[in-house]
PLY file of the C-alpha trace (Angstrom):
ply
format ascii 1.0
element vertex 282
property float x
property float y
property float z
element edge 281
property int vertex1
property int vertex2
end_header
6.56 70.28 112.17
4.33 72.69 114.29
3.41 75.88 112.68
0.35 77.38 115.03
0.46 79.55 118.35
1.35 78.18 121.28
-0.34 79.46 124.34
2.05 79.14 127.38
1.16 80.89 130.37
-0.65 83.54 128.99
1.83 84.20 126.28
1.61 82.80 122.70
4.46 81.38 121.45
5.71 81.20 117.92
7.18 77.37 117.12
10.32 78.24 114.59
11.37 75.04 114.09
13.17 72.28 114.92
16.96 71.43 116.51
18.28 69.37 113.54
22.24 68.95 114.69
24.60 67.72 111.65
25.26 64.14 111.52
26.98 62.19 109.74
26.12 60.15 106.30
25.33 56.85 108.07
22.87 59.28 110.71
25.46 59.12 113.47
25.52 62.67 114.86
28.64 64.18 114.25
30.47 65.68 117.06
32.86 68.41 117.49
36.09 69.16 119.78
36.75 72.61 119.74
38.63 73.51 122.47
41.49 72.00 121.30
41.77 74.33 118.38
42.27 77.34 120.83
45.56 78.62 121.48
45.47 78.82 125.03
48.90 80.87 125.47
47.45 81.97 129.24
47.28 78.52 131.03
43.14 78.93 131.02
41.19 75.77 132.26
38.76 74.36 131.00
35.27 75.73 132.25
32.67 72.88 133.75
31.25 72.29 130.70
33.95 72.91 128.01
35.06 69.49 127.73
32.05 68.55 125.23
31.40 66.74 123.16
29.77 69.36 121.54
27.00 69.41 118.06
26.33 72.07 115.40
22.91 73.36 114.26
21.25 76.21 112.74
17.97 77.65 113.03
16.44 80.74 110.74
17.59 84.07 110.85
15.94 85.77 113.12
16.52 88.87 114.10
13.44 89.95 116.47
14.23 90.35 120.75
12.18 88.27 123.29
11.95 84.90 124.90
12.43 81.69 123.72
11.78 78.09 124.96
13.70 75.06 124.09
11.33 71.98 124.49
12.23 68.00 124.68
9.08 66.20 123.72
6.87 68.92 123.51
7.87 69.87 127.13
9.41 73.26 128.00
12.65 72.26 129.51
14.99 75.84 128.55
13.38 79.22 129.02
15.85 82.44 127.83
16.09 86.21 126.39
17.68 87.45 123.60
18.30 90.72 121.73
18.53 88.75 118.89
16.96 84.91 118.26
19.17 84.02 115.36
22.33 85.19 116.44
21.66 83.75 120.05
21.54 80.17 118.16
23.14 80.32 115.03
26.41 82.22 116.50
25.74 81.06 120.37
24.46 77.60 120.91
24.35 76.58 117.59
28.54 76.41 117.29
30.94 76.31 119.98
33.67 78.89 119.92
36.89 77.29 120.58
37.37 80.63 123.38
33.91 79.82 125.35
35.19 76.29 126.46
37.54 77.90 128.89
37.02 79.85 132.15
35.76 83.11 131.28
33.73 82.17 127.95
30.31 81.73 127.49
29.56 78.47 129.56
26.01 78.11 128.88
26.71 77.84 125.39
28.95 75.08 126.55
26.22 73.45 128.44
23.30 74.08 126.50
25.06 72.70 123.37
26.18 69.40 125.32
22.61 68.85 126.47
20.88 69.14 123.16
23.55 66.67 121.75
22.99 63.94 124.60
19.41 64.79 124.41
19.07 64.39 121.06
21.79 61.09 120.93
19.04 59.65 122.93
16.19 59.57 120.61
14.36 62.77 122.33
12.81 65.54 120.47
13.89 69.23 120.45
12.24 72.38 119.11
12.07 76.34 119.53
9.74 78.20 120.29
9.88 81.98 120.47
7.75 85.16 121.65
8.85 88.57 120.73
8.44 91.02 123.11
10.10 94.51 124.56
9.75 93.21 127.92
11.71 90.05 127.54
13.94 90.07 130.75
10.19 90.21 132.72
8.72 88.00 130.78
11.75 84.95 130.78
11.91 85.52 135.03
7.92 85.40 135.05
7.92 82.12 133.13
10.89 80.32 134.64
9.32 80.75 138.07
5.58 79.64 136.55
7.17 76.33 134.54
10.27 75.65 136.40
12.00 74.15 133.29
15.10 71.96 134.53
17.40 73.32 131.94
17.36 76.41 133.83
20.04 76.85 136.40
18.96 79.26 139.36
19.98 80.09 142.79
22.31 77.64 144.72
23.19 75.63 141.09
23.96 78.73 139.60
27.97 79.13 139.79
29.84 82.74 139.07
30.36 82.03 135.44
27.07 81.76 134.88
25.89 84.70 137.08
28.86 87.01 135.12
27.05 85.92 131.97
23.62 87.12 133.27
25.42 90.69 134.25
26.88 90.78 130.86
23.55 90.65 129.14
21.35 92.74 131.50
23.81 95.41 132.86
24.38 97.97 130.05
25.71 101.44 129.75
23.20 104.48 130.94
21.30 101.76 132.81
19.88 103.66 136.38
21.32 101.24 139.38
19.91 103.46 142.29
18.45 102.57 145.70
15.01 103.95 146.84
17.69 106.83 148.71
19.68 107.33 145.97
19.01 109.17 142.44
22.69 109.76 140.54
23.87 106.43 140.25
23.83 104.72 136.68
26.59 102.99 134.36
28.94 105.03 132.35
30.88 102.73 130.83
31.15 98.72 130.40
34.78 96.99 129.78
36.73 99.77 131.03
40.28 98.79 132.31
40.18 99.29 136.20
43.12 100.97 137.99
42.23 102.35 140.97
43.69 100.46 143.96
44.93 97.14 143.71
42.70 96.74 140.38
45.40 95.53 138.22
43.73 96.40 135.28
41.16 94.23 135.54
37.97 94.58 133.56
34.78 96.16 134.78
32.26 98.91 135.07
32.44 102.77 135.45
29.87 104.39 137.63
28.33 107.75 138.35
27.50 108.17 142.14
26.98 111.65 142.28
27.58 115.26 140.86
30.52 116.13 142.88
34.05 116.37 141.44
35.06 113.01 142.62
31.77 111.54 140.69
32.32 107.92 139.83
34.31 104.32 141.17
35.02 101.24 138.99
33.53 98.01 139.53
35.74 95.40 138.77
34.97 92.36 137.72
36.75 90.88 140.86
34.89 92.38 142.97
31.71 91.26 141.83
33.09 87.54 141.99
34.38 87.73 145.24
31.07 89.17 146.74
28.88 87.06 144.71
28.89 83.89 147.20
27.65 86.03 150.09
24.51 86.56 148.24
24.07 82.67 149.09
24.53 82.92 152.66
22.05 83.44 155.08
23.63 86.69 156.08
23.27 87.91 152.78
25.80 90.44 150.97
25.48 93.76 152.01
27.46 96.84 154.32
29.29 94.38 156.41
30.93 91.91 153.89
31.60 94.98 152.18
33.84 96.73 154.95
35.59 93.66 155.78
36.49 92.73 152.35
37.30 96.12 150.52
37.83 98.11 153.44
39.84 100.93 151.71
37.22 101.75 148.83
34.05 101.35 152.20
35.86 103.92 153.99
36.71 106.31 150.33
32.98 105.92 149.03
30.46 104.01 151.18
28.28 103.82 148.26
29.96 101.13 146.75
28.51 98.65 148.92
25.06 99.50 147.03
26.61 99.75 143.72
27.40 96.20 143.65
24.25 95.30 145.38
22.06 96.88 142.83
24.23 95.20 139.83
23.25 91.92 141.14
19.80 93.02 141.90
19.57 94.50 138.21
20.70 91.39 136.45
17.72 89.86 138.10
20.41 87.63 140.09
19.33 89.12 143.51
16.58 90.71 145.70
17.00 93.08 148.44
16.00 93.07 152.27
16.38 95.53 154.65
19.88 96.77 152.96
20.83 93.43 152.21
20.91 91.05 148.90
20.39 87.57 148.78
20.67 85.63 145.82
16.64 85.17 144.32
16.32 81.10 144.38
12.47 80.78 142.61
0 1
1 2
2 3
3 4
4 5
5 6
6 7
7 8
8 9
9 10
10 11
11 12
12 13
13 14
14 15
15 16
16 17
17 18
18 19
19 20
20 21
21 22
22 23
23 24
24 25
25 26
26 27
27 28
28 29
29 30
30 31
31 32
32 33
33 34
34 35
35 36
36 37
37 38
38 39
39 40
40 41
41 42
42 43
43 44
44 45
45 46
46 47
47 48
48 49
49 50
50 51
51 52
52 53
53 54
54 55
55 56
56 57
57 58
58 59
59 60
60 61
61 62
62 63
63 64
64 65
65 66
66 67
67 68
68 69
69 70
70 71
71 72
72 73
73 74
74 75
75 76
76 77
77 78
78 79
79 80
80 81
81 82
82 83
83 84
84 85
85 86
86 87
87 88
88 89
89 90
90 91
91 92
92 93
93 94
94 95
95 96
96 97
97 98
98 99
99 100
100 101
101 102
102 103
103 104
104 105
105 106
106 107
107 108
108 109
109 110
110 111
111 112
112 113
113 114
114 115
115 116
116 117
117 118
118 119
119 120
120 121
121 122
122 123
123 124
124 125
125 126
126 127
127 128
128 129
129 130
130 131
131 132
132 133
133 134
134 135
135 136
136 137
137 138
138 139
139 140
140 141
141 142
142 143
143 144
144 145
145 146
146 147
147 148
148 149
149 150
150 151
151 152
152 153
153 154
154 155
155 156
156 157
157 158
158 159
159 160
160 161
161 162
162 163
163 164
164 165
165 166
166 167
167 168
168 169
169 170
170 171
171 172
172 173
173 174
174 175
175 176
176 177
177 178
178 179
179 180
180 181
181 182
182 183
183 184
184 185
185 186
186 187
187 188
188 189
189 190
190 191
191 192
192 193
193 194
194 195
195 196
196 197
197 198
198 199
199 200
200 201
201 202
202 203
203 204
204 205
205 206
206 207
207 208
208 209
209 210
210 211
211 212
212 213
213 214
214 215
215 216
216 217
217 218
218 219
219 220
220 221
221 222
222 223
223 224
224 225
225 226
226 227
227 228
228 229
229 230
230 231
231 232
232 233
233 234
234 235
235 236
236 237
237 238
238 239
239 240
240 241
241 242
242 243
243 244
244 245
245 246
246 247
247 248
248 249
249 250
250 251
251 252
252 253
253 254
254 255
255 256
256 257
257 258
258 259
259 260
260 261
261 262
262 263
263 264
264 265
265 266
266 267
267 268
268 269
269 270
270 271
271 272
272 273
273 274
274 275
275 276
276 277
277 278
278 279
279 280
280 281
């Protein structure tokens, strides 16, 4: 076991320890099913990673925000963020929640979990390392681009689970989601029930857009899902897919083409040119 610095890129690391999964008494590692203990009374599939087999582990508790990398012989293969290193393993990767096998859970548990198992079924080496820091959403995009760790799913490999999982974390209430021309816009509220047009009540985000008595729109969760694939073609999302895909709430408040724009461009999912977003591949 490691215990000094590790200098990566500038940034010295912490090593915490390493991924010891349960096994069983004969050294097998023991693996775990848990999908199949959820009672799945809405039909859900299975996500793309949910089928397992999955491991259990548990690393110390914690608490501190920043970055961590997950190495396989001594090589950085997983760069993340957290709020909170111990939960982010110990409640997170660690153990699988029956819920986060199926669409709409946490699929990068899912996959994460799976990998360290095969990984580790294999005879390879895992550890943690971790840097605290304030600045951790910086610091995780600075060092996936620098190391390029494979574990990492970016750009075109990067499906809409996985990008709603990245808004979850990084789009939070108060947060400022203006333009260079705008200077009102910023999140009221996260998980509110949506009911404006044909919303249905589905999940999403309420938004300020200006001081006026009509002062905010909802951002479904839909509607970030359907407009997230333009962001991958070479047109881009922006004004245009807008219009011809929510014409209604274009022609009520124009501004919601940027709204959405800046949610994917504040989750660090997108960049923007010339009024358009295109999904960041590096």
């Amino acid at each position: 076991m490691e215990s000094q610095d590790i200098e990566i890129h500038g940034y010295k690391f912490r090593f915490i320890t390493d991924i010891e999964i349960d096994r069983a008494q004969d050294g097998r590692p023991i693996e775990y099913m848990p999908q199949d203990q959820y009672r799945n009374e809405k039909g859900l599939k299975l996500n793309k990673y949910g089928k397992g087999p999955f491991c259990r582990f548990r690393i110390p508790a914690i608490r501190q925000s920043g970055v961590y990398i997950i190495r396989l012989d001594a090589k950085p293969i997983y760069v993340g963020e957290c709020q909170n290193l111990g939960s982010r393993f110990n409640i997170g990767y660690g153990i699988i929640s029956p819920r986060n096998c199926y669409i709409g859970g946490q699929n990068t548990n899912c996959r994460l979990n799976n990998a360290i198992l095969v990984a580790i079924r294999q005879g390879h080496k895992i550890d943690l390392l971790f840097f605290e820091t304030q600045q951790r959403f910086l610091v995780e995009k600075q060092l996936i681009k620098e190391i390029g760790p494979i574990w990492n799913r970016r750009g075109e490999n990067m499906d809409w689970e996985e990008a709603k999982e990245q808004i979850k974390a990084r789009i939070i209430k108060g947060q400022d989601i203006n333009t260079e021309r705008s200077s009102l816009r910023k999140i009221l509220e996260t998980g509110i029930i949506c009911t404006k047009y044909d919303y249905a009540g589905d999940e999403g985000f309420l938004v300020k857009i200006s001081n006026y008595p009509v002062n905010d729109i909802q951002i479904p969760w839909s509607m970030l899902e359907r407009c997230f694939p333009a962001l991958k073609t070479t047109e881009g999302y922006g004004g245009r897919f807008f219009r011809r895909t929510y014409p209604k709430q274009a022609e009520d408040h124009p501004c919601h083409v940027h709204v959405v724009g800046q949610i994917f461009k504040n989750a660090g999912l997108a960049r923007e040119q010339a009024g358009q977003y295109f999904l960041i591949n590096d």
